[in-house]
N, C-alpha and C positions, 0 to 999 in steps of 0.2 A: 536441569539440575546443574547449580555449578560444580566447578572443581572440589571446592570447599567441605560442598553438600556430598560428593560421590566419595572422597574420601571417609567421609565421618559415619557414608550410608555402607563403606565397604569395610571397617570395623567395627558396625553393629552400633549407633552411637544412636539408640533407643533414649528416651527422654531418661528412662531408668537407668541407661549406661551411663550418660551424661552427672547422674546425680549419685554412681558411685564414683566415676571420674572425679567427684569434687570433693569428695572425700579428704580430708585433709593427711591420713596415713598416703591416702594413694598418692597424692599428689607429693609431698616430700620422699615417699618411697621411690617415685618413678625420678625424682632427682639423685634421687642413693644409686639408678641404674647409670648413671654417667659416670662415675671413675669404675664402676662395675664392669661397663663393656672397656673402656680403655684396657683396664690391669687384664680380662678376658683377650683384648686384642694383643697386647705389650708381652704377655705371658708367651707370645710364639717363641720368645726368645729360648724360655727354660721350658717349655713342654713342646714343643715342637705344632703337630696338628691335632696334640690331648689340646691346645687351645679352642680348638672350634667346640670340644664339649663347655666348656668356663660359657663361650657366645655363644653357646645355645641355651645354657640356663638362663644368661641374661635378657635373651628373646623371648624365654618362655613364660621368664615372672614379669614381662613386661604384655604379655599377651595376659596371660594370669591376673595382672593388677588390677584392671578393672573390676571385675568379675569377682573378687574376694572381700572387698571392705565394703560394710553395709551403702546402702545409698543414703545423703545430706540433702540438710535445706541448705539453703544461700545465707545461714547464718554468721558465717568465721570468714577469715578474709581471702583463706584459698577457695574457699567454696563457691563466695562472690565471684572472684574471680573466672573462675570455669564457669560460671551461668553467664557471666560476660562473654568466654570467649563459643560459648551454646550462641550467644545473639549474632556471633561476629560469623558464625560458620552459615546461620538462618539467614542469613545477608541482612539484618539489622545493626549494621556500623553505619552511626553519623557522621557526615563529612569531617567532623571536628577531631573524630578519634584517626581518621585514615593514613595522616600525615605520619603522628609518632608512629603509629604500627607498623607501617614500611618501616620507616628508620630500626624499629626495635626488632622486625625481622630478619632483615640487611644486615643487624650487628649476628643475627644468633646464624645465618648464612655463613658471614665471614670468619664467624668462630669455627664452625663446625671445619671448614677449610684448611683452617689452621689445627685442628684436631686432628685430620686425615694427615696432613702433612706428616704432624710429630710423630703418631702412631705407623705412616709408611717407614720414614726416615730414621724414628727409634729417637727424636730430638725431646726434649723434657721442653726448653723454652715454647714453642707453638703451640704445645699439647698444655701445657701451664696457660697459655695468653687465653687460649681456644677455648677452653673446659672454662674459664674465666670471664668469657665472653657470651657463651649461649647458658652459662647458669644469670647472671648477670641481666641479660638481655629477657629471659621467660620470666626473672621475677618480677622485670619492670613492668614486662607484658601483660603479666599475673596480677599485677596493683592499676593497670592502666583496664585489661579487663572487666576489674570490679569498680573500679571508677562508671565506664560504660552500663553495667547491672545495676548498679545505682542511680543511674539520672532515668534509667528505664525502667527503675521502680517510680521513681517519683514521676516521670510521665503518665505514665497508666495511673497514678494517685490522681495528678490534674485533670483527668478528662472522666467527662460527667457519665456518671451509670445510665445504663438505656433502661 
């Protein structure tokens, strides 16, 4: 099993999970959880450690999100996209997608870096680049995914029924 696979097999990433994952509430909700855990982290300021309750809702509707919005077909372009990134975790990426996806992971790595930073440091500039970088970087991901779900619909199209 890879990494990929142990991951997705250690939060339950059932074909069903997978197909409420793509969900399109879920999918832009779980991007609403990104200045969510920030302001939950930045809050230590004015609530002191009532901030770990703020990061603990934010953990818990992100455990939660799957699990609540019905499950999708690969109709809409988020959806696409999750069924792309379902091929990329089954280890069906073509050598063709492998390049941008490092690149487009590497950006949303270096952001999240710089998210830690600002939120250690309390800086607005890092946490602005950062929050700008891994949203940025999943929706290219998210368009580069469903690029991939698509040429892997139209391959299974091209090859002859048995």
């Amino acid at each position: 099993m890879s990494g990929k696979n142990a991951v997705a097999a250690l939060h339950g990433m059932s074909d069903e999970a997978w197909q409420r994952h793509a969900n399109p509430w879920s999918v832009w909700t779980r991007f609403a959880a990104i200045p969510a855990f920030e302001l939950a982290v930045w809050s230590r300021q004015w609530l002191g450690w009532w901030c770990l309750a703020a990061l603990a809702a934010v953990i818990a509707w992100l455990w939660l999100n799957v699990r609540v919005f019905p499950p999708v077909q690969p109709t809409g372009w988020t959806a696409r996209g999750i069924y792309g990134e379902q091929l990329h975790v089954d280890g069906r990426l073509p050598a063709e997608h492998k390049t941008i996806l490092n690149v487009l992971i590497a950006t949303g790595l270096t952001g999240f870096a710089l998210i830690l930073w600002g939120l250690t440091a309390l800086r607005i500039w890092p946490l602005a680049l950062g929050t700008t970088m891994v949203v940025m970087g999943q929706l290219w991901r998210i368009d580069r995914y469903g690029l991939l779900f698509q040429q892997h619909l139209h391959t299974q199209a091209a090859q002859p029924t048995a």
